[in-house]
N, C-alpha and C positions, 0 to 999 in steps of 0.2 A: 502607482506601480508598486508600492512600498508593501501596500496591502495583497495583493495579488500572490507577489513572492511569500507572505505568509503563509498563503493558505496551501501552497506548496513545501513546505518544514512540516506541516503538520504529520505525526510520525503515519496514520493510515494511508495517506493521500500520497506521501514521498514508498510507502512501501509499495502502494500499485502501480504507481510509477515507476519505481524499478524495477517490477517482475513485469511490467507492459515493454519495457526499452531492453531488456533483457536477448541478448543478442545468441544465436548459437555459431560458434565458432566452425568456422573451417573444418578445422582439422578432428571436429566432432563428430561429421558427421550428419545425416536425420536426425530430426527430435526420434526418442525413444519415448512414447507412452508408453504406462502402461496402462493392463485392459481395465483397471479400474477407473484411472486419470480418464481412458479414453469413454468409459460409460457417463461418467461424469458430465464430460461435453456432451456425450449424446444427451442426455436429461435435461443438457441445460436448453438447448437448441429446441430440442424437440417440447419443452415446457414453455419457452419463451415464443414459439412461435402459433402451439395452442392460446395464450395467454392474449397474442394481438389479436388473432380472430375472433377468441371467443368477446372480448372487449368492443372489439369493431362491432361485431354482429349485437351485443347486449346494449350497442350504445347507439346504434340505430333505431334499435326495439324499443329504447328510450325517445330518443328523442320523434320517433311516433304514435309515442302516448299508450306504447303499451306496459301498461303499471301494474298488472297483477303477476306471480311468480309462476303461473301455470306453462305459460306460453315458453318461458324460459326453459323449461324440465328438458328438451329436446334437444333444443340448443347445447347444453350443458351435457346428455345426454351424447351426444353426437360428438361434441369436445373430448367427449372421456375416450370412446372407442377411439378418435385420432388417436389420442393422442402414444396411446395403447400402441396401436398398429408402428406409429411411427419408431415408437421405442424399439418395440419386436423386431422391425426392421431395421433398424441403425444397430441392434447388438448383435444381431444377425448373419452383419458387411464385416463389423470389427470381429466378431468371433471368429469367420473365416479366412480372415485375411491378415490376422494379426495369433500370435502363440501366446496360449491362456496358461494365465500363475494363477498361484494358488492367493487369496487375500494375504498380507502379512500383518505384522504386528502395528505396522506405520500405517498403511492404510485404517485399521481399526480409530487409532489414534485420530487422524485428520477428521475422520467421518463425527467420534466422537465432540471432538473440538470443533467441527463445523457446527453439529447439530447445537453445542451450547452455545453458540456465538448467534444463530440462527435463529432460538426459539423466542426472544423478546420481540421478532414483530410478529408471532401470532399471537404473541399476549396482548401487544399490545392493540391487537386488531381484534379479540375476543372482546378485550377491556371495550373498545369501540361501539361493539355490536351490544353490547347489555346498556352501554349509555341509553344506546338507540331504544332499546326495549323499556329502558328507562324514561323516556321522552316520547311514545309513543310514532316513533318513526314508522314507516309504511314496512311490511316483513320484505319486500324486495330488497329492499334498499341493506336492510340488516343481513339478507342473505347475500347481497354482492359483498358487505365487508369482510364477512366472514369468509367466503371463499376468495376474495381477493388477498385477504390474510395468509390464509393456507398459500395461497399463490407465491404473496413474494416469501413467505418465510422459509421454502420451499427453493426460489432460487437464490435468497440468500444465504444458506447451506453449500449448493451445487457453487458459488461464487467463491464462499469460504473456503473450501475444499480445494480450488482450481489454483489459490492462491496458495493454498499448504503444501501442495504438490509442486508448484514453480519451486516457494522460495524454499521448502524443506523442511522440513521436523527434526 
């Protein structure tokens, strides 16, 4: 139990925890997003839910022995436009239904400090993909790391970001 409790002190893990427990009062009110906090979730919703299907589908295609990247193009192809449409449509809901600011100086900030907190796992998933090229791995498999890179480094940002807007800048 002794160790369990540790891994809770840890300062990232005790800060998600608090902006996850993080209560709104009474007397506050609705949350107030704003439209950029609120695009944020959309990207993230909307990226995380291409992200299981395109996975599901490429991991079916796998495990039926289909190993060349051709067959994939469509797939990935058809992921895009989703994912596209769904964007379009979720800024769409919020733009009408919620009153547009202008970016400010904070939002700049958050975005910028997500993106650097964010870009070590596409490094480290480029670094990945050249091993792979470096070991003569099959190009599918090099081109899932890579886009799977892009993937989380992607909603590692949008997570960054959702966390800077809870706890503040």
């Amino acid at each position: 139990m002794g160790g369990m409790s540790k891994i809770f002190d840890i300062d990232p893990v005790s800060k998600i925890l608090y902006i996850m427990s993080k209560k709104q009062d009474i007397d506050e009110g609705p949350i107030n997003l704003s439209f950029e906090e609120r695009s944020v979730w959309i990207q993230l919703a909307s990226l995380g839910a291409i992200l299981i299907g395109y996975g599901t589908i490429a991991g079916l295609m796998l495990l039926a022995g289909v190993i060349h990247i051709v067959p994939y193009v469509p797939v990935f192809a058809l992921a895009v436009v989703l994912l596209i449409v769904l964007m379009i449509v979720g800024h769409a809901v919020t733009a009408a239904t919620s009153r547009l600011e202008r970016r400010d100086e904070r939002d700049k900030l958050i975005v910028w400090r997500a993106e650097s907190n964010a870009g070590w796992v596409l490094g480290v998933g480029v670094f990945a993909a050249l091993a792979g090229l470096i070991f003569s791995i099959n190009n599918l498999w090099i081109a899932h790391v890579l886009l799977l890179s892009m993937f989380l480094s992607e909603i590692a940002k949008l997570v960054f970001q959702i966390i800077y807007y809870r706890r503040g800048m």
